[in-house]
C-alpha positions as a printed NumPy array, in Angstrom:
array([[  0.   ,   0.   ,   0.   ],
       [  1.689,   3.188,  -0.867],
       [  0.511,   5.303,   1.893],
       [  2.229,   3.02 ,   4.248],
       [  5.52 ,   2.452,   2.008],
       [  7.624,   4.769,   4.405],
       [  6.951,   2.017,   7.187],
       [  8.347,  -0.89 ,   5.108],
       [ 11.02 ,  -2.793,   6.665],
       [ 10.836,  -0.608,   9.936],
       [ 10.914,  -2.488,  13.129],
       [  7.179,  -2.973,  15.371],
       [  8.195,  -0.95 ,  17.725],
       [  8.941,   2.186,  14.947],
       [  5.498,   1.689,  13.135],
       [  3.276,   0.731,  16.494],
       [  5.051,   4.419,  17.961],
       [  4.573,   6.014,  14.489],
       [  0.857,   5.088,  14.711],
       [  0.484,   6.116,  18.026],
       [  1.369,   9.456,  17.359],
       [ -0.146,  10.191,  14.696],
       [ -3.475,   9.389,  16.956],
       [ -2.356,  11.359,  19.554],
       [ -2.524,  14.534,  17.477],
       [ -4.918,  13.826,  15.347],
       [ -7.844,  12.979,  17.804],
       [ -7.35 ,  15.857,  19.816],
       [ -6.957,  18.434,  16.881],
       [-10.552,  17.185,  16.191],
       [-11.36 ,  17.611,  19.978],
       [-10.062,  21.739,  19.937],
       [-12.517,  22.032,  16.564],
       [-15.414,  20.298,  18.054],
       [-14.807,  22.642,  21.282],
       [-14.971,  25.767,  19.384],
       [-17.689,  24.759,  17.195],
       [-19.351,  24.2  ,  20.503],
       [-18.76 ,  27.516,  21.823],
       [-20.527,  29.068,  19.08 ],
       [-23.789,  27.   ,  19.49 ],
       [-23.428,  27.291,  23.405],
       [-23.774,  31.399,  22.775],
       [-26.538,  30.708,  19.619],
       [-30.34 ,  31.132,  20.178],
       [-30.582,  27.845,  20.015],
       [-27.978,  26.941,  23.159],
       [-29.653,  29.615,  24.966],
       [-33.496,  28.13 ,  24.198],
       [-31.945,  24.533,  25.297],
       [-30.35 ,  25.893,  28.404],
       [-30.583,  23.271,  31.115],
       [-31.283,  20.651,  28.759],
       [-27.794,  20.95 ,  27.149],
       [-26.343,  21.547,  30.553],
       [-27.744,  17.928,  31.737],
       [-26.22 ,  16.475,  28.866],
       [-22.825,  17.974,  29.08 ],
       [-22.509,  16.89 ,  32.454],
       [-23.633,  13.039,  31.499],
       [-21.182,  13.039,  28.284],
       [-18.297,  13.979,  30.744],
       [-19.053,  11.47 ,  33.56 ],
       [-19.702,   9.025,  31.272],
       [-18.562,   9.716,  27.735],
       [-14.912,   8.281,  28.274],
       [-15.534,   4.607,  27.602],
       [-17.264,   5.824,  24.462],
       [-14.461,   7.445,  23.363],
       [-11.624,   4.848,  23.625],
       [-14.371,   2.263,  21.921],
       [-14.54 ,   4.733,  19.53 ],
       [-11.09 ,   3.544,  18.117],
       [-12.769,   0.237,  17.149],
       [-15.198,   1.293,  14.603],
       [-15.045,   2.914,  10.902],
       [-16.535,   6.751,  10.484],
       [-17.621,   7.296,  13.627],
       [-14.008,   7.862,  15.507],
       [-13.871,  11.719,  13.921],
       [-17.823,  12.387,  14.591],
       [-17.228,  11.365,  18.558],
       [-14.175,  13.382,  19.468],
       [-15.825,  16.288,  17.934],
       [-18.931,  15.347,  19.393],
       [-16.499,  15.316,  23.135],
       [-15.028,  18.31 ,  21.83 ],
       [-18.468,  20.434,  21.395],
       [-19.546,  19.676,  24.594],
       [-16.196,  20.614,  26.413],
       [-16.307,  17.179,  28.038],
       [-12.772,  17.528,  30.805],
       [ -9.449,  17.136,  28.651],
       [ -8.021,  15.435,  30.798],
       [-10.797,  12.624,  30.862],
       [-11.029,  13.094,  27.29 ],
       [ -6.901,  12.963,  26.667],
       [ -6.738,   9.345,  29.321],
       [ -9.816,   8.022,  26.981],
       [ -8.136,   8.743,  23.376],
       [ -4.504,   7.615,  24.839],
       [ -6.353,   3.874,  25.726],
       [ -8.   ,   4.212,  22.514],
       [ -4.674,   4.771,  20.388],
       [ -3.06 ,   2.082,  22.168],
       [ -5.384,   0.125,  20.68 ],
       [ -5.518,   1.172,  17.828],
       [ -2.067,   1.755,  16.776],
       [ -1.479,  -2.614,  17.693],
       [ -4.664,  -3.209,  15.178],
       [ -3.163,  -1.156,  12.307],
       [  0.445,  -2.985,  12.723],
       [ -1.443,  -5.714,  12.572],
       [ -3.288,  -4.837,   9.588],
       [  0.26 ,  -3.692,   8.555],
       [  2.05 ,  -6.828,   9.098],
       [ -0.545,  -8.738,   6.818],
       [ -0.219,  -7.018,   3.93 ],
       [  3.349,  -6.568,   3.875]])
């Protein structure tokens, strides 16, 4: 696969740390969007007409949203959509940072798996 042909020959331990990187910037960069895009709607008409409503369900996202998150890594199109979705509602980086970290553990061993079978 070309987009991978920098990793050939490179050790596990190079590709698996390669891979986890490139999660660990790339999740959160879609966290910091999702957080400003959910500023805006926080101040809107709308944010203001849902008041407590949205309030209730930031608070249950950032209790609970974690697991969510790092599962997240397991599935196809709907990683991007849920770390903006944690980002909107300002769920607690920290939380949100121990959640993707799990995640791209996880995810970095499935792609050098993935790797390792097609090379």
């Amino acid at each position: 696969m070309p987009q991978f042909a920098f990793l050939e020959g490179q050790p596990f331990w190079v590709i698996y740390c390669t891979l986890l990187v490139v999660i660990l910037l790339r999740a959160p960069a879609t966290y910091w969007i999702g957080r400003g895009l959910g500023a805006g709607v926080t101040r809107s008409r709308m944010g203001r007409r849902l008041g407590p409503k949205l309030d209730s369900a930031k608070r249950r996202i950032d209790r609970y949203g974690a697991p969510v998150v790092t599962l997240s890594f397991f599935t196809v199109g709907m990683q991007t959509a849920i770390n903006l979705s944690a980002g909107s509602v300002r769920m607690r980086y920290p939380r949100y940072f121990a959640a993707v970290f799990v995640g791209g553990l996880d995810w970095a061993g499935l792609w050098c798996v993935g790797i390792a079978g097609l090379v």
